[in-house]
Structure formats: C-alpha cells, structure tokens
C-alpha positions in Angstrom: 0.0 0.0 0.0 1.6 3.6 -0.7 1.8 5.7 1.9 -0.5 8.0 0.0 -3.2 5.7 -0.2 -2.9 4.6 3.5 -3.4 8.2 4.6 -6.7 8.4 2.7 -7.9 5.1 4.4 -7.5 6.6 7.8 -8.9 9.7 7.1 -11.9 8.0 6.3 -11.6 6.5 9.4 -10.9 9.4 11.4 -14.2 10.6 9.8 -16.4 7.5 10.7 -15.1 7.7 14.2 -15.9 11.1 14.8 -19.0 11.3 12.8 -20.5 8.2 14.2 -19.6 7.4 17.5 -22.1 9.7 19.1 -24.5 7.1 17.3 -23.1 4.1 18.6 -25.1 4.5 22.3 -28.8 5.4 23.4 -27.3 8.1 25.4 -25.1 9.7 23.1 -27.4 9.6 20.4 -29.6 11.7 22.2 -27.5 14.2 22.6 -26.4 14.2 18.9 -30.2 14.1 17.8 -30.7 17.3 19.8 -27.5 18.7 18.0 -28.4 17.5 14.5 -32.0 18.9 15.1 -30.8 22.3 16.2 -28.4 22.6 13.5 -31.1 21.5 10.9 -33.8 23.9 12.2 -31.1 26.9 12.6 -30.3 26.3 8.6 -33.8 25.8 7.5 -32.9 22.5 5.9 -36.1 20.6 7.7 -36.7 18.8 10.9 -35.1 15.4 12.2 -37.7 12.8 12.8 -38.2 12.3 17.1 -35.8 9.6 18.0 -38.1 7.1 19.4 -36.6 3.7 20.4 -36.7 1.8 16.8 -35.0 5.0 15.1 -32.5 5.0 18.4 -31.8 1.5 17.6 -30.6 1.5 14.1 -28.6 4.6 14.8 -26.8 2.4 17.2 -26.6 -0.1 15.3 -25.2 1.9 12.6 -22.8 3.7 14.8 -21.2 0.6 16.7 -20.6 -1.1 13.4 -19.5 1.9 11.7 -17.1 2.5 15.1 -15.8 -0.8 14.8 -15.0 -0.8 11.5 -12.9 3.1 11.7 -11.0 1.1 14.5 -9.9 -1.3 12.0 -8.9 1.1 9.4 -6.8 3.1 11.7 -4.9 -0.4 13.3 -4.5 -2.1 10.5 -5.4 -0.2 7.4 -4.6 -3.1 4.3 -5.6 -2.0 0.6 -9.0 -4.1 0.7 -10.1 -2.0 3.4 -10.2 0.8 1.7 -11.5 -0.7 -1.7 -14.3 -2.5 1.1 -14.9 1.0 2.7 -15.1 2.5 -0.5 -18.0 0.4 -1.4 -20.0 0.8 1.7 -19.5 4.5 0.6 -21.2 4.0 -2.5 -24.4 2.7 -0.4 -24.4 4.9 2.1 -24.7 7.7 -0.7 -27.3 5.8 -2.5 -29.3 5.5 0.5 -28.9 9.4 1.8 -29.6 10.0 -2.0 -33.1 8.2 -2.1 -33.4 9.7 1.8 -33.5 13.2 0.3 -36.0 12.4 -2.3 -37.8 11.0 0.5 -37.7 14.7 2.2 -35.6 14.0 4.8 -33.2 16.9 6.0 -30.9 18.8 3.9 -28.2 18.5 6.5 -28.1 15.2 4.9 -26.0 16.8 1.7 -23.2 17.2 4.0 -22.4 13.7 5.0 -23.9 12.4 1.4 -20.9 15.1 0.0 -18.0 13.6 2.2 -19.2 9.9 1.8 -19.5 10.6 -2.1 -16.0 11.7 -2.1 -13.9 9.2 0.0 -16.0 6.7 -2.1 -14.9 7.9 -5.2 -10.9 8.6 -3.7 -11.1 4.9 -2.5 -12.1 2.8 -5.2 -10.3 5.1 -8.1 -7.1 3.3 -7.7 -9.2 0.1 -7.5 -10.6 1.2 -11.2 -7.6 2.3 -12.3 -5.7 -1.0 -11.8 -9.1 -3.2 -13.5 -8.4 -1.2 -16.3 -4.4 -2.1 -16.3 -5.6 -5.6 -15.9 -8.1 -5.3 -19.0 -5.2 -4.1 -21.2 -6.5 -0.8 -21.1 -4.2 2.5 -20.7 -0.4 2.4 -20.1 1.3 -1.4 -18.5 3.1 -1.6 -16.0 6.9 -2.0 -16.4 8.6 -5.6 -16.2 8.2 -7.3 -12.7 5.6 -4.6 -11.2 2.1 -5.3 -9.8 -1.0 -4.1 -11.1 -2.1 -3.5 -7.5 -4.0 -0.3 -6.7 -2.0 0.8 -3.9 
C-alpha cells in the first residue's frame, strides 16, 4: 500500500469515528439528535424525525458497526479496506440520495458530499488498476504489480 493511499484510508476513518460514534449509544445519540436537530432547524434544511426507540436503535446499530469498523482502518489499514470501505461509501450515498428524495433533512448533503468523495478517492485506484488488468491505458513495467496501492 503507498503511503498515500494509507493516509486516505485513515482519514476516512478518522471521519467515521468522529462522525458516528455519538450514534453508537442510546445516550449519546440523544445528545447528537438534539445537535443534529438544532443545526437543521437553525439552517432551515427541515426537521429530524423524534428519536423514538426503533429509530434510536438502528442509529446504534449503525454507529457501533461503523465504530468498529474506523478502529480497524486506523490499526490495521490493508488496501481491501479501503476498496471495502469505498464500497460501503457508494451505499451509504445511495441511500442518503433516495433519503433526500424521501424529504428528509438537507443536513443530509453534508455527509452524502463527504461519503461521495472518500467513495470515489477509495475505489479510483481500484478502477484504475481493472483497467491495467483489461489491457487498457499504459502497462506496468517488467516485474511490477497491477495492485492499486
């Protein structure tokens, strides 16, 4: 892995971590609802739907897995992980997407923006060396690796 492409994997993961671990408990989720909400009314983007327990319990869900998972990427950060956490990217945008049209919050652009682009940072090399693979653009010189990073 470059050393370049190893400092994108952990800022992605310095992202998730702070991002999502005031999701990852009933209590601290509360607290970030109350935040997200002011911020959203303040900025006339929409209102955040109450956080009764079925909503509180996905966003836990979401934010222990999503925890876990930046605690990995900063450990051990491997090439896969960031091609893996450059697909879950994708999704998440897809689903924010389709949340908007749904007329959820416009805060929502924010994190659909930053998930968008470590998305696309994280699987470009990924593309990039398919393409090598395929025959297509410039080969690789004697002995070296297709490898993305």
């Amino acid at each position: 892995m470059t050393p370049r492409y190893a400092r994108l994997v952990r800022a992605s993961a310095w992202y998730d971590l702070l991002v999502t671990a005031p999701f990852a408990t009933p209590w601290t989720y509360a607290l970030a609802h109350r935040a997200l909400s002011a911020a959203s009314g303040a900025l006339g983007l929409g209102e955040l739907p109450p956080p009764e327990p079925m909503l509180t319990l996905f966003a836990n869900l979401m934010g222990s897995v999503v925890l876990v998972w930046a605690l990995l990427r900063l450990l051990r950060p491997r090439p896969v992980h960031g091609l893996f956490d450059g697909a879950a990217r994708v999704l998440f945008a897809c689903w924010q997407g389709w949340a908007l049209g749904q007329g959820a919050t416009g805060l929502l652009w924010g994190f659909l923006l930053v998930e968008a682009a470590f998305g696309a940072a994280q699987l470009w090399p990924w593309q990039r060396a398919v393409g090598l693979r395929r025959g297509r653009g410039r080969r690789p010189a004697a002995g070296a690796t297709s490898r993305p990073c």
